[in-house]
C-alpha positions in Angstrom: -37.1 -43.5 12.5 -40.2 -44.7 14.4 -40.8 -44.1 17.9 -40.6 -47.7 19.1 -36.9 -47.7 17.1 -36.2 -44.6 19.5 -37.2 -46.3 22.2 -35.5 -49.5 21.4 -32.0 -47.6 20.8 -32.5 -45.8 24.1 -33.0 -49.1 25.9 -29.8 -50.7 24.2 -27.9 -47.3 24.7 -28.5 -47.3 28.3 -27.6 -51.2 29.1 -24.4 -50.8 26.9 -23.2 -47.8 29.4 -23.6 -50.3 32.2 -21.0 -52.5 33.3 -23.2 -54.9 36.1 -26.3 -54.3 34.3 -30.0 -52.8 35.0 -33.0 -54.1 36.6 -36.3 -53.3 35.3 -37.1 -50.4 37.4 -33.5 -48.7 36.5 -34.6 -49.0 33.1 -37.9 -48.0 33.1 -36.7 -44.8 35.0 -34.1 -44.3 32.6 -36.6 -44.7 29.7 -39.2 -42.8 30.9 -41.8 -46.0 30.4 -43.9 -47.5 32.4 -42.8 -51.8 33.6 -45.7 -53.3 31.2 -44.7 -51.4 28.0 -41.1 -51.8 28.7 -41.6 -55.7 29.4 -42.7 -55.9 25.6 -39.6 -54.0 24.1 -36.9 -56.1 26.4 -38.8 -59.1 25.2 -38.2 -58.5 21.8 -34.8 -57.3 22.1 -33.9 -60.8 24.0 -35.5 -62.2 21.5 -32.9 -60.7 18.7 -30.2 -61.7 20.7 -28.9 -58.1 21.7 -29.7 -58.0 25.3 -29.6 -60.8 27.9 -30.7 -61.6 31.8 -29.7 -62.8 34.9 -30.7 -63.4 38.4 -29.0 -60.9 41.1 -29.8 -61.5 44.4 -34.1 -61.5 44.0 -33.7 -59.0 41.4 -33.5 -59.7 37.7 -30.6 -57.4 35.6 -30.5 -56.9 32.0 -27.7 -56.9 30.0 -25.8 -55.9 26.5 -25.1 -59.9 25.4 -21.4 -60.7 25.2 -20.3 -60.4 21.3 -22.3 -57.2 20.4 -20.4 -54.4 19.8 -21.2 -51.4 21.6 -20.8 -48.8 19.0 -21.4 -44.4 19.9 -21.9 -42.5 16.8 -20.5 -40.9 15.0 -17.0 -41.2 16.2 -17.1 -45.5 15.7 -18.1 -45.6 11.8 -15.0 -46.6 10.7 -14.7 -49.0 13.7 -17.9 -50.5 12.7 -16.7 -50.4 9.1 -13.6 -52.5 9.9 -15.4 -55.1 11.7 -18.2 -55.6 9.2 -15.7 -55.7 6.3 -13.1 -58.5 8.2 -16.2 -61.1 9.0 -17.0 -60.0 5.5 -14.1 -61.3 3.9 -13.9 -64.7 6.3 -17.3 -65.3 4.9 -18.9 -65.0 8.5 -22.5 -63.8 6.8 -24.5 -64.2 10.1 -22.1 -62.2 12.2 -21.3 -59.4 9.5 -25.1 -59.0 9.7 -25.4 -58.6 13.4 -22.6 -55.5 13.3 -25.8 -54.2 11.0 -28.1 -55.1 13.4 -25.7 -53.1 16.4 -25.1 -50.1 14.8 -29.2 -49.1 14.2 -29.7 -50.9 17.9 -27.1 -48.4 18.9 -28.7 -45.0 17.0 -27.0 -44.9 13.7 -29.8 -43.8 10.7 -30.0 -46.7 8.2 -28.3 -44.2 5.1 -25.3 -43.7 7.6 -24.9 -47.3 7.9 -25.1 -47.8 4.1 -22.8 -45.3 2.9 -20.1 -45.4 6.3 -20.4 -49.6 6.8 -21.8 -51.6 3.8 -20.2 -49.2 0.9 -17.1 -48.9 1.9 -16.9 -53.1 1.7 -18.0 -53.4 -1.5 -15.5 -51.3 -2.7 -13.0 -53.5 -0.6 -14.8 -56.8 -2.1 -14.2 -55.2 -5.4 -10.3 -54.3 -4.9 -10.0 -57.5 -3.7 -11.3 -59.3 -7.0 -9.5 -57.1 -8.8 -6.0 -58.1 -6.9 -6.7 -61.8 -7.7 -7.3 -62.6 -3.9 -10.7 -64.0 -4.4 -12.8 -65.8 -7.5 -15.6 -65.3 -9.0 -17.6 -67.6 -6.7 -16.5 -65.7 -3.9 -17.0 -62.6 -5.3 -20.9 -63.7 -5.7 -21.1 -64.5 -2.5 -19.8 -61.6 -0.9 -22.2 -59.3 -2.9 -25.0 -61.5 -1.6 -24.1 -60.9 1.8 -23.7 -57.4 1.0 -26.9 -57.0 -0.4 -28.8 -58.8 2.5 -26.7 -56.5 4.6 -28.5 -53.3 2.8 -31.7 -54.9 3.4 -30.8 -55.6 7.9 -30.3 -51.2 7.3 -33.6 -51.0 6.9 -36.1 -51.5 9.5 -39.3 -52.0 7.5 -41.7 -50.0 9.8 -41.8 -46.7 7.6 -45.1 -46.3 5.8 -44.7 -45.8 2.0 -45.9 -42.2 0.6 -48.2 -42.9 -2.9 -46.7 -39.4 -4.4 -43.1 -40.4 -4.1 -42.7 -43.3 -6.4 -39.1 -44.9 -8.0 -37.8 -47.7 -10.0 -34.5 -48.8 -9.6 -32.5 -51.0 -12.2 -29.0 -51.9 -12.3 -27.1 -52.2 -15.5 -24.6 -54.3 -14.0 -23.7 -57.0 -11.6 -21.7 -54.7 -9.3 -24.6 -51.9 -9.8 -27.3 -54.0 -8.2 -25.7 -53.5 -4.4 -25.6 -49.9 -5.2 -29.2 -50.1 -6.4 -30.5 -52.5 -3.3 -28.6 -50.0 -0.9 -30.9 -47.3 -2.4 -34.0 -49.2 -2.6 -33.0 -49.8 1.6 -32.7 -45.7 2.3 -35.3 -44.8 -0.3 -38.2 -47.3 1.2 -37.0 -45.5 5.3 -37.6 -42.4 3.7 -41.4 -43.3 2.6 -41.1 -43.9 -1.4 -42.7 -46.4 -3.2 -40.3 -48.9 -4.4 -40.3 -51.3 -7.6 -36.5 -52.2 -7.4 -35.7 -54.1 -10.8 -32.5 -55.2 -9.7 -29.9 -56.8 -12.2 -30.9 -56.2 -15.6 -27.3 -56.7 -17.4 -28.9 -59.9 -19.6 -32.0 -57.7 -20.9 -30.1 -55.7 -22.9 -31.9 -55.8 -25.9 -33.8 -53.6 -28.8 -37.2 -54.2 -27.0 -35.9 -52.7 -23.2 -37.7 -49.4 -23.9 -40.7 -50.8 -24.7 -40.2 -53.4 -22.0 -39.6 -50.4 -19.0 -42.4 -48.7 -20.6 -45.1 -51.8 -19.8 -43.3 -51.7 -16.0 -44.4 -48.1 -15.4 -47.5 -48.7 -16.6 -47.8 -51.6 -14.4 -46.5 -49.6 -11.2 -47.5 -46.2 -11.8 -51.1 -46.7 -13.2 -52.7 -43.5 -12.2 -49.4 -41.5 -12.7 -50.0 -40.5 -8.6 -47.2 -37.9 -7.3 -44.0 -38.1 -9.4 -41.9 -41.1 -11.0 -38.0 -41.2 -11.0 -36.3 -43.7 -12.9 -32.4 -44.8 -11.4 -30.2 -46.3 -13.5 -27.2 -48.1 -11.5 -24.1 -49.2 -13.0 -21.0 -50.5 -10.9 -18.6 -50.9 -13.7 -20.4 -48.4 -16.2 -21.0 -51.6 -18.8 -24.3 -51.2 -20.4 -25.4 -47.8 -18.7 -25.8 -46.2 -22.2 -28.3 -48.8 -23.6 -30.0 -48.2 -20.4 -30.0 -44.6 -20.2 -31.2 -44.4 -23.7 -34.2 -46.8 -23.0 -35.1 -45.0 -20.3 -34.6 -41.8 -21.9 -37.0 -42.4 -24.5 -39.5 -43.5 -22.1 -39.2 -40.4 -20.3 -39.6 -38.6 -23.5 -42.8 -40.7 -24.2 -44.6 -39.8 -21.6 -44.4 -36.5 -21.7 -44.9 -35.2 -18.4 -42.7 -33.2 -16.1 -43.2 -35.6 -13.4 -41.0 -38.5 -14.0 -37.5 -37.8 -13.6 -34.1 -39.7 -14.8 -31.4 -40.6 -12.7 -28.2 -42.1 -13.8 -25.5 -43.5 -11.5 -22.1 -44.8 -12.1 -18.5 -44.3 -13.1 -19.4 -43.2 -16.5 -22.5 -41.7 -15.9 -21.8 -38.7 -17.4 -20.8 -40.1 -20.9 -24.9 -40.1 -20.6 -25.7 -37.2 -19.0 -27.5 -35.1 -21.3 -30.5 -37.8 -21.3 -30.8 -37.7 -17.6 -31.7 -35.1 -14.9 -28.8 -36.0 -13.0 -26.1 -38.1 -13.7 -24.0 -39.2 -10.2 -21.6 -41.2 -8.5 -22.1 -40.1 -5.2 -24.7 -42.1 -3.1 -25.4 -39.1 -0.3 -26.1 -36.7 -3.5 -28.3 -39.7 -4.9 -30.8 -40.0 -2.1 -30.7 -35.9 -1.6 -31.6 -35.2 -4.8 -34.9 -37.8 -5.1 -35.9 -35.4 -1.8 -35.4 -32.4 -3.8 -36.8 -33.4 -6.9 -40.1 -34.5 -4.8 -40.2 -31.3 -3.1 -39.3 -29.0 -6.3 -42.3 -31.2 -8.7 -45.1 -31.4 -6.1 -44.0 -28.9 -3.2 
């Protein structure tokens, strides 16, 4: 988290503890910030639509705008959870985005919000499907919204680290919301990015040699380490995956490029990869861990 996203959470925290509001000064008293500096951050938090202003007396008072949640963490996860998921399901994308938007305005880190908010309603969207409730239109369009939502988690200001490099592919459908919720922690967390996405209608003879011509694309110099993530949601296609990366890995002979597979039936292929998952906090631990254990 950068230090304007610090300040920016303080400023929203402090408004959303007040019931008639803050003037300027209060604010810039309770920040710690001098009036000019502060002036730029309430503009741009007006601007989003999280905070609001009116006249009192001669003074002007800042405001928490009616409609955003006021969340404290970590006891209102599943509070957030429940309101993301229901304007999920009545297909109100704008406002399932702005209960993103709250809980990182309101200090939640962007994995939190991925694995305690957006994760939990994809597994709801999926039950759903499942239970006949919703068609395959729907479904579509729910795991676009979901995916968008993974991308709100993540605030873009983090400056990528040319040693910790990733590509992310997702075997399936269901596996590319998994996959864009990792590319969203992963880029916070300083890696290098080339997120593949949905790859379930390349699944063909020629995907080794296909993967092979991507890493040489984005990893030219071989800089720092690679990992390869495989992500499947229903476990369809992770073998022919696994194995293509697999021999890729085994191609390029260096102890610097690592395999990841995560799914359901991961471990049906585990003995290609260096760690075969379904949990998403062991997921983004372990691409930590390997960096530190290869190049620490």
């Amino acid at each position: 988290m950068t230090d304007a996203d610090k300040i920016r959470r303080k400023i929203v925290s402090k408004l959303g503890k007040s019931k008639m509001g803050l003037s300027g000064l209060e604010i810039s008293k309770a920040v710690g910030m001098n009036r000019v500096t502060l002036s730029k951050y309430l503009g741009i938090l007006s601007a989003e639509g999280i905070i609001g202003q009116k006249h009192v007396g001669n003074a002007i008072v800042w405001f928490v705008q009616d409609g955003i949640d006021s969340f404290s963490f970590p006891d209102d996860y599943d509070t957030a959870a429940k309101k993301y998921l229901d304007l999920l399901l009545a297909n109100s994308a704008s406002a399932a985005h702005q209960i993103i938007r709250n809980c990182l305005h309101m200090g939640a880190p962007p994995e939190k919000i991925i694995t305690e908010v957006i994760l939990p309603a994809f597994d709801s969207v999926l039950h759903v499907y499942a239970e006949g409730n919703i068609g395959n239109a729907e479904l579509h369009l729910l795991q676009n919204t979901l995916r968008d939502s993974t991308r709100f988690a993540y605030d873009g200001n983090t400056v990528a680290d040319g040693d910790k490099n990733a590509v992310l592919i997702a075997s399936d459908t269901a596996g590319s919301i998994v996959c864009s919720a990792a590319s969203s922690v992963l880029q916070h967390s300083g890696w290098t990015i080339s997120c593949v996405g949905d790859m379930s209608n390349s699944t063909d003879t020629m995907l080794d040699l296909d993967l092979h011509k991507l890493l040489r694309r984005v990893w030219s110099k071989k800089q720092g380490m690679m990992i390869i993530a495989i992500f499947s949601g229903t476990g369809e296609g992770l073998g022919l995956f696994s194995e293509a990366a697999a021999a890729v890995v085994k191609k390029l002979r260096t102890k610097k490029i690592k395999l990841l597979l995560f799914g359901s039936d991961s471990k049906d292929a585990s003995y290609r990869a260096d760690l075969a998952t379904k949990d998403f906090a062991h997921t983004i631990q372990w691409f930590q861990t390997s960096y530190e254990t290869v190049l620490g």
